[in-house]
N, C-alpha and C positions, 0 to 999 in steps of 0.2 A: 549663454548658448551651450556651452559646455554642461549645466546642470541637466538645462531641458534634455539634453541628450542621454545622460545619465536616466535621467526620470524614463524618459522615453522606453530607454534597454530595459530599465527593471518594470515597467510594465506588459512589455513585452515577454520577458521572462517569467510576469506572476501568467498570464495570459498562457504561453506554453505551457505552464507547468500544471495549470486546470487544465487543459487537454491531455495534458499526459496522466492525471491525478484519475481524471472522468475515466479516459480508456484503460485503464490499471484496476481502478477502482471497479467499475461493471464487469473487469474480467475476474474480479476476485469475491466480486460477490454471484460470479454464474458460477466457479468453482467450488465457492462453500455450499452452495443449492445442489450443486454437481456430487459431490462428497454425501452430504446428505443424506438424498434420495439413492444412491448409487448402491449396492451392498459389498459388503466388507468383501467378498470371493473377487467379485466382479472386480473392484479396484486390483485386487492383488492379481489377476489372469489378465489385468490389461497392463501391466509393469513387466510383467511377466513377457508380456508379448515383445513389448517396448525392447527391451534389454537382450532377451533371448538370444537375438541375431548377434549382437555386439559379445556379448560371452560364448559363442560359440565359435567366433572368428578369434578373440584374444581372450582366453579366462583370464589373464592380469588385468583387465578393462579397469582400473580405481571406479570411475563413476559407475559402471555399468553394475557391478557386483556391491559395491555400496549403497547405491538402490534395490538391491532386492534385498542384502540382510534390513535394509530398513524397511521394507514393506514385510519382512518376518516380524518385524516389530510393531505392527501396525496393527492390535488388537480395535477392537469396534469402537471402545467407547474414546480412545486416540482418534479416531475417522470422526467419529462425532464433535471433539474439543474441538478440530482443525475447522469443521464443517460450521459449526457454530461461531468459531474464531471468525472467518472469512467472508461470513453475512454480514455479520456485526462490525469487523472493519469495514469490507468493502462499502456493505448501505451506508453507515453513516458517515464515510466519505464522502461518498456518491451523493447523497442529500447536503452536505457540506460545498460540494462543489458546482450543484447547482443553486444554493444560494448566492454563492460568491460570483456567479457567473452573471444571476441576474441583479446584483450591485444591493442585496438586502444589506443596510447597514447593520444591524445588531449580531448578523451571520459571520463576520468581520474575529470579531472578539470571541465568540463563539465558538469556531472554527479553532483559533489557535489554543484554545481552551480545550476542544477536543484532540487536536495534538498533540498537545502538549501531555495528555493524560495517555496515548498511543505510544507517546516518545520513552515515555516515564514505564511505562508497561515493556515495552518491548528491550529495553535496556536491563530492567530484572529479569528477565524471560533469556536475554542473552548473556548474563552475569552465571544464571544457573543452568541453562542448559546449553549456553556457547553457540546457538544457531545464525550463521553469518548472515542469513536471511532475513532476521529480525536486524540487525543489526544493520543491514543496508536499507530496510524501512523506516527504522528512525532518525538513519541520516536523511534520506529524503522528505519526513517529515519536518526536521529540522530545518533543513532549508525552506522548505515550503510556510513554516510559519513566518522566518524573514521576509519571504516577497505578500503575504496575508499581511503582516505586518505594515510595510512599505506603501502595498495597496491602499491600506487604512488611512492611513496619514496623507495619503495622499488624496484622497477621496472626501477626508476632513475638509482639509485645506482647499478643495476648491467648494466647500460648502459652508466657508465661513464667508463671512461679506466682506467686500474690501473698505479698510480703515487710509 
């Protein structure tokens, strides 16, 4: 009783976690199309915008004036890595998590293959340029291959025959 219940949560947990993967994911790959398409002015006059108010109420704002030296920093072809980054994560999530959703077995292994090369990625990216940003996606990827994992074996196991 107690397992099935177990079993029960962590598929309910892989279960939420592709809906939170899918709506994460489609918004990360409308912002690297976003970034893309957008031109370099354009991003910096809308941060610009963004912030404005908050720096003009408190110039100590930390976030507020941290965002704009960073968007001083945000030469084109930066706009372009991030823009190319966030297709290529987000799609091949996005296509990730809709195989996993409609139970493709090979998607399974797959998946935590593409992860795992995410997690592997994002962990050098955070080593050398310290963005806590990467470094909360590769915990979320981390877990998420657990419950991909979990999924699998479970998904095995009612597709072996019973002995």
């Amino acid at each position: 009783m107690l397992r099935q219940s177990r079993l029960r949560l962590l598929h309910w947990l892989f279960e939420a976690s592709l809906a939170i993967k899918g709506l994460l994911t489609f918004a990360e790959a409308l912002a690297g199309l976003g970034l893309l398409l957008t031109p370099n002015a354009l991003v910096a006059r809308f941060v610009y915008w963004v912030t404005h108010f908050e720096i003009a109420e408190d110039p100590t704002d930390t976030l507020a004036t941290w965002t704009m030296r960073a968007m001083q920093a945000f030469p084109v072809p930066t706009q372009h890595f991030y823009a190319l980054y966030l297709l290529a994560h987000g799609g091949l999530k996005l296509t990730m998590v809709l195989l996993l959703w409609r139970k493709v077995v090979w998607a399974y292994p797959a998946s935590m293959v593409v992860l795992a090369g995410f997690v592997g990625y994002q962990l050098y990216e955070f080593v050398h340029a310290g963005s806590p940003f990467l470094l909360l996606l590769a915990i979320f990827d981390l877990v998420m291959i657990g419950l991909v994992w979990q999924e699998w074996q479970a998904l095995r196991g009612r597709a072996l025959p019973a002995v």
